[in-house]
C-alpha positions as CSV (number, residue, x, y, z in Angstrom):
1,X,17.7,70.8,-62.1
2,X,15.8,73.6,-60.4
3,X,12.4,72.8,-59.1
4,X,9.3,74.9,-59.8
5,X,5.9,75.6,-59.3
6,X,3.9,77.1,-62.1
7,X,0.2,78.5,-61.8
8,X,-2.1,80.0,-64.2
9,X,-5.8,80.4,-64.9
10,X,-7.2,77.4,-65.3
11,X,-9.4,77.8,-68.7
12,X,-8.6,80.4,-71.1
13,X,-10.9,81.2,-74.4
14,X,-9.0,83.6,-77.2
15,X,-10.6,84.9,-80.4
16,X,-12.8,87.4,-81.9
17,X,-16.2,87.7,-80.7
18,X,-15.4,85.5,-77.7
19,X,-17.9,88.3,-75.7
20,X,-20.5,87.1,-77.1
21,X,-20.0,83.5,-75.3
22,X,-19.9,85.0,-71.9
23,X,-23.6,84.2,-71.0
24,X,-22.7,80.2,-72.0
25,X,-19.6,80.4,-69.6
26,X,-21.2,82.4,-67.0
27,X,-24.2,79.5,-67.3
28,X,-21.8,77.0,-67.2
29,X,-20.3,77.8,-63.7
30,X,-24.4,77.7,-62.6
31,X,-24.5,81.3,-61.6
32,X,-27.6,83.5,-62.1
33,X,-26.9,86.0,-60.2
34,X,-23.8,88.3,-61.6
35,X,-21.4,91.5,-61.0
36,X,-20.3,93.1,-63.5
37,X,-17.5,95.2,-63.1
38,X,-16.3,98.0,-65.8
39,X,-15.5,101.9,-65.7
40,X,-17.9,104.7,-67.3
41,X,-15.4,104.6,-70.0
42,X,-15.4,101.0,-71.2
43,X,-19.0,101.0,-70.8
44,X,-19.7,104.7,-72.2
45,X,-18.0,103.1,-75.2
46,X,-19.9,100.0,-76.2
47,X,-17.4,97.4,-75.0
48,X,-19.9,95.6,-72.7
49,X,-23.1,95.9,-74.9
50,X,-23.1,92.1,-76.2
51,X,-22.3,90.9,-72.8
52,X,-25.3,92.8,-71.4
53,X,-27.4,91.8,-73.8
54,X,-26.4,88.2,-73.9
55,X,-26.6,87.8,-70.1
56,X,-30.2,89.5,-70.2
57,X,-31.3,87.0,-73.0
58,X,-30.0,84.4,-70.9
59,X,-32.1,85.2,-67.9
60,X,-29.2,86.1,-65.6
61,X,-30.1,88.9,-63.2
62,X,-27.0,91.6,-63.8
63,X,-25.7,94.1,-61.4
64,X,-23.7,97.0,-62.9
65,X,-20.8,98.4,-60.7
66,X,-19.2,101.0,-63.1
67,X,-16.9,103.0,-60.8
68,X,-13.6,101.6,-61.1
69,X,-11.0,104.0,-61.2
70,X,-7.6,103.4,-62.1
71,X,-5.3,101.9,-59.8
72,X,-8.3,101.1,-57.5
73,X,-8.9,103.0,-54.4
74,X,-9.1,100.8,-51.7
75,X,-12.3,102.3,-50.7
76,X,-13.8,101.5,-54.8
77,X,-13.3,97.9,-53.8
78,X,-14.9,98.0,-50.6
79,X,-18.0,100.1,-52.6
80,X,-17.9,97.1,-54.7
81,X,-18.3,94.7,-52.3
82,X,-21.1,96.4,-50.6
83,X,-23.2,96.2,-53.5
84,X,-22.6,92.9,-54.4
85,X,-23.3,91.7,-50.9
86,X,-26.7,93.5,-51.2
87,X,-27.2,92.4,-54.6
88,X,-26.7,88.6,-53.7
89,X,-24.0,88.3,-56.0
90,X,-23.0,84.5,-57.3
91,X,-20.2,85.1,-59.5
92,X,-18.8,88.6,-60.6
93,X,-17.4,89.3,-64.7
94,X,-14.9,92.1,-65.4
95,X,-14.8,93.9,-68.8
96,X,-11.8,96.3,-68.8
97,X,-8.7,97.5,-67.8
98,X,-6.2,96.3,-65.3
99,X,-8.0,98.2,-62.6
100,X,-11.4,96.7,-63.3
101,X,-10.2,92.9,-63.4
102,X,-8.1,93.9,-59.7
103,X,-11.0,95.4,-58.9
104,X,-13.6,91.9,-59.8
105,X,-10.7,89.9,-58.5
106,X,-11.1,91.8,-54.4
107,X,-14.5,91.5,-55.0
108,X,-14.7,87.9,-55.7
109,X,-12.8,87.0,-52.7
110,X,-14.3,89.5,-50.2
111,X,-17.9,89.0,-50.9
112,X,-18.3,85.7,-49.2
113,X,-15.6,86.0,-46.4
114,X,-15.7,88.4,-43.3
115,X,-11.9,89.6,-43.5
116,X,-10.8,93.2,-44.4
117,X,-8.9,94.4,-47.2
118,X,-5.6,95.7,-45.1
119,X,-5.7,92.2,-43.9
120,X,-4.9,90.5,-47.2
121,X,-1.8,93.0,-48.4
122,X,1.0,90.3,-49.1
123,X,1.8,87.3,-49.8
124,X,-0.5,84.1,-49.6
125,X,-2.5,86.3,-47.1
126,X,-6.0,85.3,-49.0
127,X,-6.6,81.8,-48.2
128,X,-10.5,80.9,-48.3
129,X,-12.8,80.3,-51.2
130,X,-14.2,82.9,-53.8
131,X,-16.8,83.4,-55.5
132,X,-16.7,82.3,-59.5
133,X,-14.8,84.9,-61.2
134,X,-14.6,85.5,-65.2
135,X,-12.0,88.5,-66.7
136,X,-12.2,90.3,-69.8
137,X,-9.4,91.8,-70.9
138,X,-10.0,95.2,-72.8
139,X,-6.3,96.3,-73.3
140,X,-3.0,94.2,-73.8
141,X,-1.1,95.1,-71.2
142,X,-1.9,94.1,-67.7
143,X,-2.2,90.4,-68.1
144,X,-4.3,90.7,-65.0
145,X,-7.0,87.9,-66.4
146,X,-4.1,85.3,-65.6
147,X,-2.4,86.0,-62.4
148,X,-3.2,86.0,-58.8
149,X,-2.2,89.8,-58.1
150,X,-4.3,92.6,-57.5
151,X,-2.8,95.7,-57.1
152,X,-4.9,98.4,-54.7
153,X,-4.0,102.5,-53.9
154,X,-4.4,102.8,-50.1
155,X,-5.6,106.3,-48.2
156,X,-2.3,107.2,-48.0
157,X,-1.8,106.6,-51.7
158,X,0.6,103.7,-51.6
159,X,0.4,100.9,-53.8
160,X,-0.4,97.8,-52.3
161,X,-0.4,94.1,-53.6
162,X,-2.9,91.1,-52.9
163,X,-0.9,87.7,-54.3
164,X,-2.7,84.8,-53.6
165,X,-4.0,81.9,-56.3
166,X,-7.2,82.2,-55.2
167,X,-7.4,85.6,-57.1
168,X,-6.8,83.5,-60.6
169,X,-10.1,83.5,-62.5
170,X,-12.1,80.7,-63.3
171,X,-11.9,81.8,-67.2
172,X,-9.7,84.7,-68.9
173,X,-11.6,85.3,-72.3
174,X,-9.3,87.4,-74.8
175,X,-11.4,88.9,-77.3
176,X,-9.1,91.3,-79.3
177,X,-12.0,92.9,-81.6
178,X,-12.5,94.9,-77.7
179,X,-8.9,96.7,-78.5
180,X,-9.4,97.9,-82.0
181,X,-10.9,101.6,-80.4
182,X,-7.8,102.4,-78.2
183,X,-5.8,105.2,-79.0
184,X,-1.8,104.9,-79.9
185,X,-1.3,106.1,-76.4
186,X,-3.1,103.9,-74.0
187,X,-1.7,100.8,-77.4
188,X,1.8,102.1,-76.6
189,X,1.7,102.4,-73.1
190,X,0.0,99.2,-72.1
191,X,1.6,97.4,-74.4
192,X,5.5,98.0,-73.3
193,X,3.7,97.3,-70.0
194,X,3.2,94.0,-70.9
195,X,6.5,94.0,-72.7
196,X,8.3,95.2,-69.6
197,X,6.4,92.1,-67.6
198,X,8.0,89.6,-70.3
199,X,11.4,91.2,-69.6
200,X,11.2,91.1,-65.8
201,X,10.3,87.8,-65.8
202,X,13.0,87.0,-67.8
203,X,15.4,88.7,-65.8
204,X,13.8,87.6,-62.0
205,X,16.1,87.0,-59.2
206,X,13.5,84.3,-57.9
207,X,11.1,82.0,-59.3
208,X,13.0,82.6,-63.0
209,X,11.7,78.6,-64.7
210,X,11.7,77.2,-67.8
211,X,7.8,78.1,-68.4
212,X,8.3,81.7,-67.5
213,X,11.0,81.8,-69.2
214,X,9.4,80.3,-73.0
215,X,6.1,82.2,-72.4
216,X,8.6,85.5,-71.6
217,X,10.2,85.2,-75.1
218,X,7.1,84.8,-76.9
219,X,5.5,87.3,-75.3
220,X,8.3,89.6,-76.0
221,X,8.3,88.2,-80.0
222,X,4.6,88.6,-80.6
223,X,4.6,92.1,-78.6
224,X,7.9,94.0,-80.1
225,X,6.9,92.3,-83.5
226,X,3.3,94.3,-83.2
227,X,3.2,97.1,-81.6
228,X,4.5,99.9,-83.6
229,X,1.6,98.4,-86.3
230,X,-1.0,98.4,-83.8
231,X,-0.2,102.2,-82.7
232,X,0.1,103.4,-86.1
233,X,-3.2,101.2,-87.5
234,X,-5.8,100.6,-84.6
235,X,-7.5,99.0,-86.5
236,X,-5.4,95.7,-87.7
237,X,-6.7,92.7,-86.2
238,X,-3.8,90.8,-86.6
239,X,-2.0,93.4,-85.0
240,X,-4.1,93.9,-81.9
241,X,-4.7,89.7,-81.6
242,X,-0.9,89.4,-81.1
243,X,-0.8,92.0,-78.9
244,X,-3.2,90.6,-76.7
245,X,-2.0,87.1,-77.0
246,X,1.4,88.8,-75.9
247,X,0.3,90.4,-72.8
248,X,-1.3,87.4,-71.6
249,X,1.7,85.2,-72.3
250,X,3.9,87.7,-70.2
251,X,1.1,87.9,-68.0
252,X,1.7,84.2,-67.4
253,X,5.0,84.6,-67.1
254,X,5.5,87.2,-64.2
255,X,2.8,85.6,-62.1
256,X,5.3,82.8,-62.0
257,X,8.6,84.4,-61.9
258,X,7.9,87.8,-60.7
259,X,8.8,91.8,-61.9
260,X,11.2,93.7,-60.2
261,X,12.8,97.3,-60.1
262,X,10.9,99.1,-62.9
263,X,7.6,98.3,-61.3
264,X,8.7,99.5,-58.1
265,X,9.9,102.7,-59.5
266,X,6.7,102.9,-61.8
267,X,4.4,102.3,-58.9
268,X,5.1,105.7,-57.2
269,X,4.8,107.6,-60.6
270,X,1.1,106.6,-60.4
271,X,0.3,106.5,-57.0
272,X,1.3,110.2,-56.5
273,X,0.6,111.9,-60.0
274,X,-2.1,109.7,-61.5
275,X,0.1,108.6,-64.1
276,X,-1.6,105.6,-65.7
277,X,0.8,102.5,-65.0
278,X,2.0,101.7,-68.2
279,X,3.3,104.7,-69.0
280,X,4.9,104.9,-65.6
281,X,6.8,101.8,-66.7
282,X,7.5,103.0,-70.0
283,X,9.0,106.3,-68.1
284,X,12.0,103.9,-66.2
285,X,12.1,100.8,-68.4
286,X,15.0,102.1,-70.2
287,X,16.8,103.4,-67.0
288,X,16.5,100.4,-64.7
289,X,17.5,98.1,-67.7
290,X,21.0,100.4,-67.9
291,X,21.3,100.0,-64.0
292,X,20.5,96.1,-64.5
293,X,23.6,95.6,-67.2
294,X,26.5,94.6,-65.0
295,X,24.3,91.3,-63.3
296,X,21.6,91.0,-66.2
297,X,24.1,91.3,-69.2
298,X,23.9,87.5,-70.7
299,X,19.7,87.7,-70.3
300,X,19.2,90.5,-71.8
301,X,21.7,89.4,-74.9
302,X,19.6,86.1,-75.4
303,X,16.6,88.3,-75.6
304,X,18.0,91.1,-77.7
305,X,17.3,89.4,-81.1
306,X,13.8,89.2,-80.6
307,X,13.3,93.4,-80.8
308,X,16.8,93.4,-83.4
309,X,17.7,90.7,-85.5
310,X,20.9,92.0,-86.4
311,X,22.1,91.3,-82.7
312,X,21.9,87.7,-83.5
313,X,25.6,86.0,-83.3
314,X,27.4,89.1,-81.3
315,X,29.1,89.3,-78.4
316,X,27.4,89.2,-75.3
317,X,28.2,93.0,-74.2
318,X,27.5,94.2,-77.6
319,X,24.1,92.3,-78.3
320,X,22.7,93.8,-74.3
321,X,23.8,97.3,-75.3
322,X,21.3,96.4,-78.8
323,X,18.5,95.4,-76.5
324,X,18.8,99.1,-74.7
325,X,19.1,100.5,-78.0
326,X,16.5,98.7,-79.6
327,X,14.0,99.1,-76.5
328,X,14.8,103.2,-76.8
329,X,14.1,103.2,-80.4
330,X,10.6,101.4,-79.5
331,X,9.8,103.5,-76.9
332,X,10.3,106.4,-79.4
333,X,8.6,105.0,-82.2
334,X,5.4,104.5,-80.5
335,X,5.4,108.4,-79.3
336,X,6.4,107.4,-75.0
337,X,7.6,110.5,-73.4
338,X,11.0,110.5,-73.1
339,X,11.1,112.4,-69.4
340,X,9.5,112.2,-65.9
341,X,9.0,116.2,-66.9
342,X,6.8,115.6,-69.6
343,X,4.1,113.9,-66.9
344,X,4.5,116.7,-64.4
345,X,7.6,115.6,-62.5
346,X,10.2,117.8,-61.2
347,X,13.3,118.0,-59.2
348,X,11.5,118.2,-55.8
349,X,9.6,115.3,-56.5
350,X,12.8,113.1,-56.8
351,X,13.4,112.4,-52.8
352,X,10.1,111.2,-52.2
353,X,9.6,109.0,-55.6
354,X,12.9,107.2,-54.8
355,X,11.6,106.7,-51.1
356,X,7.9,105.2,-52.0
357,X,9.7,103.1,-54.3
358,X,12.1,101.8,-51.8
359,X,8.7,100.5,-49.5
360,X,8.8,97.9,-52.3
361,X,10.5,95.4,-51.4
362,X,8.5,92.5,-53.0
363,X,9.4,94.2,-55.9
364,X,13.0,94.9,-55.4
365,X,14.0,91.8,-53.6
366,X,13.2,90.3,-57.4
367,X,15.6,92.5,-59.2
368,X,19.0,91.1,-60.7
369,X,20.8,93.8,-58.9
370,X,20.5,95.2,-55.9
371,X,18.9,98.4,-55.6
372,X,20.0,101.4,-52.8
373,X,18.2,104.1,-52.2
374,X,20.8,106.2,-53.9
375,X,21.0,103.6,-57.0
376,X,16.9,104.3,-57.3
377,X,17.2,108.1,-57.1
378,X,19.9,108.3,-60.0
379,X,17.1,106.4,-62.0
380,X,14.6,108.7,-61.7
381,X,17.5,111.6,-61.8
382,X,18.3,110.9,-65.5
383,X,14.7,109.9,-66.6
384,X,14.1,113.6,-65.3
385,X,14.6,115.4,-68.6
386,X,15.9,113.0,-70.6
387,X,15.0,113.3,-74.5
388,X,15.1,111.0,-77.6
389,X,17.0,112.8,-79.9
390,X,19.7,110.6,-78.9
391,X,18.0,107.7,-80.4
392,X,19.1,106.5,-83.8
């Protein structure tokens, strides 16, 4: 028997129109004073007229902050904090991305404690009360709206991480009529995000339990079985629900047994060429899963039938080298570049990507092989101009 300790967001409220009951919820935690935090994008778009409009009828004094930007500047959250100290903020709702629910998440805790930012990087670091917090997914990818990390770019353009439970939201409401307008892009690359947080759960060195490990493979199910539909036909309900039910379920899962090497080779990818994160994953996945093989071999066979039925009943060696196979083919499928050239990436850039990603060690000390500086370098090496035409 190996003990755990599993955490998740409390109260969670999935299906169509669930905007619309944000003013009840919001009510219901006796605020009537609120933050809402988006970018000009979601809001430019329509995705947080009904919760406007429903807060307004309700009688709820709203303050807009619509300046997130992706993986958050440190000094957006402090921006964000400032206002809603002024505005005499009493709970604060995100509508968006990833970056706008880290984003709401800082926010919430800062507001009503006197501690810098820098001060909470790490682990466990954020231990006082928040203010009520309420997340609103508006791609399937992140998982953010259930777990207790918030990921911030410092000056000096390194990623840094915020883990604490206090940073779990009161409510996560999944409303997957809010993902029918993206494009196959941001559908493909946010969803083998959340794919890629299923599989490193799966695969953790540490904190790998039972829970993690069912919500992992169901994640992985609903997302492989949808997302080539939901690229090819925005528009499919179905399609989009599962894949926003998957992303939370893997979202659940890594907050509880937590992601390793391709997140810590995906993290400089962003941080230094404003590559949005799930495509930064998508850009190693393949590569650190190939590295992972010799210690990860048996997990990634039990999982390989889930993206290829056919590896069902093989050998162990046989059924991993499916799952690399079949994980290529997705990636392909759903129109990922195939090469760190393709986002900007060349040669020179190799030394200092390998050493950014070496900084994380949260990340790395998670991963079911041990990762040198040299191993990480030969990662990015033959993600450098690699193509798909290999793929059958």
């Amino acid at each position: 028997m190996t003990p755990f300790t599993f955490q998740t967001t409390p109260n969670v409220l999935f299906e169509p129109g669930a905007v619309r009951k944000l003013a009840s919820i919001v009510s219901g935690l006796g605020a009537s004073r609120v933050m809402l935090v988006t970018d000009r994008g979601v809001r430019g778009a329509g995705l947080t007229r009904d919760a406007e409009a429903g807060l307004a009828e309700a009688g709820l004094a709203l303050t807009i902050f619509e300046d997130v930007a992706a993986d958050p500047p440190s000094q957006v959250v402090e921006a964000a904090v400032a206002r809603a100290r002024d505005a005499g903020v009493e709970l604060v709702l995100a509508i968006g991305g990833g970056s706008a629910l880290d984003t709401a998440k800082l926010v919430a805790y800062l507001v009503p404690n006197d501690e810098p930012l820098e001060a909470l990087y790490g682990v466990g670091l954020a231990t006082r009360a928040r203010l009520p917090l309420v997340l609103v997914p508006t791609t399937a990818g992140t998982g953010s709206e259930v777990t207790p990390i918030a990921i911030v770019t410092t000056p000096s353009t390194e990623k840094k991480g915020v883990v604490s439970p206090r940073l779990l939201p009161d409510w996560a409401v999944l409303d997957p009529e809010l993902t029918l307008g993206l494009p196959p892009a941001v559908t493909a690359a946010t969803g083998i995000d959340a794919m890629v947080h299923a599989i490193e759960a799966y695969t953790s060195r540490h904190r790998k339990n039972p829970l993690s490990d069912q919500l992992a493979r169901q994640a992985l199910a609903l997302l492989a079985g949808s997302i080539r539909t939901a690229c090819r036909d925005g528009r499919d309900l179905d399609a989009r629900a599962n894949m926003l039910l998957g992303s939370m379920l893997a979202g659940m899962a890594f907050a509880n047994a937590p992601v390793a090497a391709v997140h810590a080779l995906a993290y400089p990818i962003g941080a230094l060429f404003h590559v949005p994160h799930g495509l930064s994953n998508a850009l190693v996945l393949t590569g650190v899963v190939r590295f992972n093989l010799p210690e990860a071999r048996s997990l990634y066979a039990e999982l390989a039938p889930l993206l290829d039925p056919a590896a069902a009943g093989l050998a162990e060696d046989e059924a991993a080298e499916r799952f690399l196979a079949a994980l290529e083919r997705l990636c392909r499928d759903c129109g990922v570049p195939a090469s760190l050239a393709e986002v900007g990436i060349t040669a020179g850039d190799l030394d200092r990507l390998a050493q950014d990603a070496m900084k994380q060690t949260r990340l790395l000390v998670n991963n079911p092989r041990e990762a040198t500086y040299g191993d990480v370098r030969a990662i990015y090496e033959a993600a450098l101009l690699r193509n798909w035409t290999s793929v059958d």
